[in-house]
N, C-alpha and C positions, 0 to 999 in steps of 0.2 A: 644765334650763331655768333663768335668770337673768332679773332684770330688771334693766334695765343704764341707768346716765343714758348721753342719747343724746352727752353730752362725750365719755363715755369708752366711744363704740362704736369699731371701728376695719373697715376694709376686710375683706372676711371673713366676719364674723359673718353666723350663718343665720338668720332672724327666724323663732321659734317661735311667733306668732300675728299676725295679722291687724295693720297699725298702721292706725288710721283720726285724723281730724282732730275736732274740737271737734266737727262737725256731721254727724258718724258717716260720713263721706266715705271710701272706702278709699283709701291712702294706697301702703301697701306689700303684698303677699299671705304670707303663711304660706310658706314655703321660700325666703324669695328670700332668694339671697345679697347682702348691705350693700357695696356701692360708695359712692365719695367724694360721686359727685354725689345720692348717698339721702341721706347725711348732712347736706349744705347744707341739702339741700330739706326734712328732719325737724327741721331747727334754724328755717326758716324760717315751718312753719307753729308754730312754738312748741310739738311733741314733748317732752318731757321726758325718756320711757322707753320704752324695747322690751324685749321679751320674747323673747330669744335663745337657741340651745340649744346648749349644753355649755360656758356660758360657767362659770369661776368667779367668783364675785363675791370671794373675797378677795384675787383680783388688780385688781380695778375699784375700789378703794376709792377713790384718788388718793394724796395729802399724808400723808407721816406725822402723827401726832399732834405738837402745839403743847407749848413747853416752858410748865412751870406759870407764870412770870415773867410770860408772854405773857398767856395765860390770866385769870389773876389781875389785869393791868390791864385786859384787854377785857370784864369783871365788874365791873369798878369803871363802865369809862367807861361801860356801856349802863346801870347801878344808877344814874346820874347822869342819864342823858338822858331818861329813864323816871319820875323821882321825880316828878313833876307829873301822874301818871295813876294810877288806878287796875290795878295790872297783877295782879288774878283771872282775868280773862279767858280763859279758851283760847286763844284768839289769839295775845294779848299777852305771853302766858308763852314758848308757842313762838314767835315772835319774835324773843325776849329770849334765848332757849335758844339759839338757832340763831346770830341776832347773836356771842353771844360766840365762838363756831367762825369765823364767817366774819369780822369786825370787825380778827383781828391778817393777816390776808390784804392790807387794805386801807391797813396804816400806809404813810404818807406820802400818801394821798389825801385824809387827811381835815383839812382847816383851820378854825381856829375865826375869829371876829371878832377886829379888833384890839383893843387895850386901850384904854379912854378915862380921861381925869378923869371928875368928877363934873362933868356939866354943870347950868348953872342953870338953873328953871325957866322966866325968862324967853326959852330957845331953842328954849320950845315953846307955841308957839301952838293955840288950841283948834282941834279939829278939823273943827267948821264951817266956818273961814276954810280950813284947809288944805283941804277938800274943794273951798271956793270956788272958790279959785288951781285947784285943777288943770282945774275948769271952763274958763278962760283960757288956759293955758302953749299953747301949741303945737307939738305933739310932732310934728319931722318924722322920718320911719322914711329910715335912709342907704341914698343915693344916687336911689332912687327914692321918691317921696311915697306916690305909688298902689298900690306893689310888693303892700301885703296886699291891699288891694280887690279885686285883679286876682285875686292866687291867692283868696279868699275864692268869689268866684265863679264860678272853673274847680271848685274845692270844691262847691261846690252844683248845676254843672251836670252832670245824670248823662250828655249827652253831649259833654263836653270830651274830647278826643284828647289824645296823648301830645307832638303838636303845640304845642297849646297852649300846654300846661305850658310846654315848654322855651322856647319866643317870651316868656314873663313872665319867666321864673327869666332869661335869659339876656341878660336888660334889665340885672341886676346879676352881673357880671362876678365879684365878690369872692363871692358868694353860689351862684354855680353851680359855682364851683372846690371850694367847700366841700361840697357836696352831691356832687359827683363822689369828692371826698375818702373821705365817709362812704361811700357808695354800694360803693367798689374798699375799703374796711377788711373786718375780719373779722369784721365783724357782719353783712352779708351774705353773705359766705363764696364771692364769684364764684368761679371757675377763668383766666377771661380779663378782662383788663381792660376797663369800662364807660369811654367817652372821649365821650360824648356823654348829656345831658339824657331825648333822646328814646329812647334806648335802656335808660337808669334806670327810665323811666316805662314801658318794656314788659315789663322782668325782675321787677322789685316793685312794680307797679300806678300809677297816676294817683292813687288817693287818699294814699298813703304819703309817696309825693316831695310832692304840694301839701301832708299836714301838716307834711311835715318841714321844707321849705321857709317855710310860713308862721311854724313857732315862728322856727325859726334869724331869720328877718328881723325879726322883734319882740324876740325879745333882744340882737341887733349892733343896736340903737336907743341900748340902755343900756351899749356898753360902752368908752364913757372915764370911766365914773364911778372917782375917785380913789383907789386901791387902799388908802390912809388910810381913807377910807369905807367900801369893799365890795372885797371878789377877787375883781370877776366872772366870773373865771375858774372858781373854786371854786366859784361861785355857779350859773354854766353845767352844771358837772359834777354837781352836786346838781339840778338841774334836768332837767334830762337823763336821768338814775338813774328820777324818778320817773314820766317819758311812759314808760319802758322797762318798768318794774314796771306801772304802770298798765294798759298793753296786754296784760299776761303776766295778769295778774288780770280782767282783765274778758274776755280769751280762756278763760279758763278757770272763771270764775264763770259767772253767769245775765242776761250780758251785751257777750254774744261776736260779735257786729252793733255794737258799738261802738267796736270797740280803736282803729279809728284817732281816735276823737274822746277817746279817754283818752290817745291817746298825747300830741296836742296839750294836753292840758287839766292834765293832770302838767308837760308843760315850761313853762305859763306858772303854772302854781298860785300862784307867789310872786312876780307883774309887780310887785306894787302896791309890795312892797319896794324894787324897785330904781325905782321912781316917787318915791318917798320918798329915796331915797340921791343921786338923780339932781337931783332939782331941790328937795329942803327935806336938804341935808348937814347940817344943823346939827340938827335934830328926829332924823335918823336916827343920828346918833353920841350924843343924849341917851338915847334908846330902849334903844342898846345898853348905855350906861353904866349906866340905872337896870336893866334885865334880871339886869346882873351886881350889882349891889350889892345888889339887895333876891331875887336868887333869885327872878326870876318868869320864866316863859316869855316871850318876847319878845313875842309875838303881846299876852299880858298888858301887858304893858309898855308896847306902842304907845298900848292903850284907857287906859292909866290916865294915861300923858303926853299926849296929844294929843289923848284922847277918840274918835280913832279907830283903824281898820287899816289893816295893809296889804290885807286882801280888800277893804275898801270901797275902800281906793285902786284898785284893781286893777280894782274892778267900774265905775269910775269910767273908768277909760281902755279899758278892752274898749269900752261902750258907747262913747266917744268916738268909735272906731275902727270901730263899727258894724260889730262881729264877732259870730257866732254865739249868739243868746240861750241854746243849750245850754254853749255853753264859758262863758258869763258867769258862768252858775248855778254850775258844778261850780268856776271860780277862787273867786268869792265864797263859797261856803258847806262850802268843804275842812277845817273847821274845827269845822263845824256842819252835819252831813249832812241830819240830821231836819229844818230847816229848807226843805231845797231842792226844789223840784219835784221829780227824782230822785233821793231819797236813798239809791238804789244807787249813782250814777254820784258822788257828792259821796263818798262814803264811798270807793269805790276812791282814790279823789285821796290822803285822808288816809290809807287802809292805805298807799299806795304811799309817800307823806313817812314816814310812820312807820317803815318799813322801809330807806330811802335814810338818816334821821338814825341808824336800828340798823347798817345795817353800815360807818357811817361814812362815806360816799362822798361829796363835797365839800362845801359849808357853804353854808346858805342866811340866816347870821349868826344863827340861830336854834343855841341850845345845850339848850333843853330839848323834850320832845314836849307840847304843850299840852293837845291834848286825844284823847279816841278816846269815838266812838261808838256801844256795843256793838249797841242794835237797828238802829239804821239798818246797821252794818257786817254782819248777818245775812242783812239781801234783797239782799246780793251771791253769800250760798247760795255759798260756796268751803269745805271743808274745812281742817278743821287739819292735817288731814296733808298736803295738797297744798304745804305753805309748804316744805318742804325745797326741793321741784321748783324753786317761784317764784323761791326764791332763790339759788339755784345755775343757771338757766337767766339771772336779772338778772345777776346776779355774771359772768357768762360775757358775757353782750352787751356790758355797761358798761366790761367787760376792750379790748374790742373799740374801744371810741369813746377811750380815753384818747390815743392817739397823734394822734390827730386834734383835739383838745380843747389839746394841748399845740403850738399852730402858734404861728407867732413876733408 
């Protein structure tokens, strides 16, 4: 008997116990032999491991081992990303431990901000005024104005059909190709190709496609901002990373009735940034400048130039947009878990950033981790040993969205 990641199960294998789901639902029985379409379906409800018989696990390993070169800069870069936190923590060690294995997996994914002068203080206005303006700007979401509202409230209604869905998503033409897109990639793992909305919405639910749905159209809001200011593309993919972790974590913590609202609450965790990049360019290339020259975590960096954040930006246009008072809290306080109504649900936000800046996976213009949580990150009740799973189940989905992430 083995316990095997279910990555590296293959057609064949005998399942040597029981597999059940997060809510002790059985899954697969004791003797059954592993077909392709077990494998989807064990990757789908977020399995990690089976328990297989006559497996050798030193055939399952994967990857040979990283030459020291590798190594030795992926110790450097997480000892960098890290310095701004306390890293005692159990958590935070394995993490850190883990990061540098998986981190040279990920080079060329991972991009930093561009370089600035030193800008002057006069290009940063106090943060009252900038919190005023965004009171006023008028943030239209492309091609449809409505597009969130609509899916906000197929979201809330517990009986919206699959119907539905696809009448709103299909309102934007650019927006459902992409969903389609993700939907037929390897992160859901079909067999046959998905060529319809309403067929999305029956294979992985109404709630999933309206989250996935609603991030994607609130971030193609923000993306002509000027690649001098932000790669929101980079920024996407770091975004993205942490709805993916998020969901993996709160499925498997003591808040697994939530994943799809972590998954949405991870992809927007950093809106307020590109709020800031998008309509005050000139505060957000200051931010970046002073970050790097004075060595502070960006998030620092915002309060100290402008007197504010990007969370308060962020909680500023959530509310604008009269979205979900649970997504508002866990964007606004991913930084500061204890503060927030649930600081379980604010605390996965920030393990999952924490984890997305450790194995390097695109850039949210932030270069250091600012802060972590230790009690509030406890009543999410996940083990330290489960982080290998976490990570290597993210590292495998996120594998999955890069081709799609990379459209023209």
């Amino acid at each position: 008997m083995a316990l095997v990641k279910v990555d590296k199960v293959v057609e064949g294998m005998v399942l040597d116990d029981d597999v059940r789901d997060i809510n002790s639902r059985l899954l697969l029985a004791k003797g059954q032999a592993i077909e392709s379409r077990h494998i989807r379906m064990l990757k789908m409800w977020g399995v990690f491991e089976i328990r297989v018989a006559g497996a050798d696990p030193a055939t399952l390993d994967g990857d040979g081992p990283l030459d020291d070169a590798r190594m030795t800069e992926a110790a450097q870069a997480v000892g960098r990303i890290f310095a701004a936190i306390d890293t005692d923590h159990p958590a935070i060690r394995e993490v850190m431990r883990l990061a540098v294995q998986i981190r040279p997996q990920n080079a060329g994914s991972s991009r930093t901000a561009p370089e600035f002068k030193k800008a002057g203080q006069s290009a940063a206005p106090d943060g009252r005024s900038l919190l005023a303006k965004i009171e006023r700007i008028d943030v239209h979401l492309p091609e449809v104005p409505s597009l969130v509202y609509e899916l906000n409230d197929i979201i809330a209604d517990p009986l919206s059909s699959a119907g539905d869905i696809a009448r709103v998503v299909t309102k934007s033409p650019s927006l459902a190709a992409l969903l389609l897109k993700i939907v037929n990639s390897a992160f859901y793992g079909f067999r046959s190709k998905i060529d319809s909305i309403s067929r999305a919405v029956t294979l992985i639910g109404s709630k999933e496609v309206s989250h996935l749905a609603l991030g994607i159209t609130i971030m193609e809001t923000f993306k002509n901002i000027p690649r001098a200011v932000m790669d929101v593309s980079s920024f996407l993919e770091h975004n993205l990373a942490c709805g993916v972790v998020a969901r993996i974590i709160a499925a498997h913590g003591n808040i697994a009735t939530h994943t799809e609202q972590m998954f949405v609450a991870g992809m927007l965790h950093d809106i307020g940034r590109l709020v800031l990049c998008k309509y005050f360019p000139q505060q957000a290339m200051a931010t970046f400048a002073h970050a790097r020259e004075t060595q502070l975590p960006l998030f620092k960096a915002e309060q100290a130039l402008l007197g504010t954040t990007h969370t308060q930006l962020g909680r500023k246009l959530l509310r604008k947009w009269k979205l979900p008072y649970a997504l508002e809290n866990n964007v606004t306080y991913h930084h500061n878990p204890a503060a927030a109504p649930s600081p379980e649900m604010a605390a996965t936000i920030q393990m999952a950033d924490i984890i997305v800046h450790a194995m390097g996976v695109g850039g949210s213009g932030e270069s250091m981790i600012p802060a972590f949580d230790a009690k509030a990150w406890e009543r999410v009740n996940l083990p330290v040993s489960a982080f290998a799973a976490v990570l290597n189940q993210a590292g495998h989905q996120m594998e999955s969205f890069r081709d799609v992430l990379q459209r023209g």
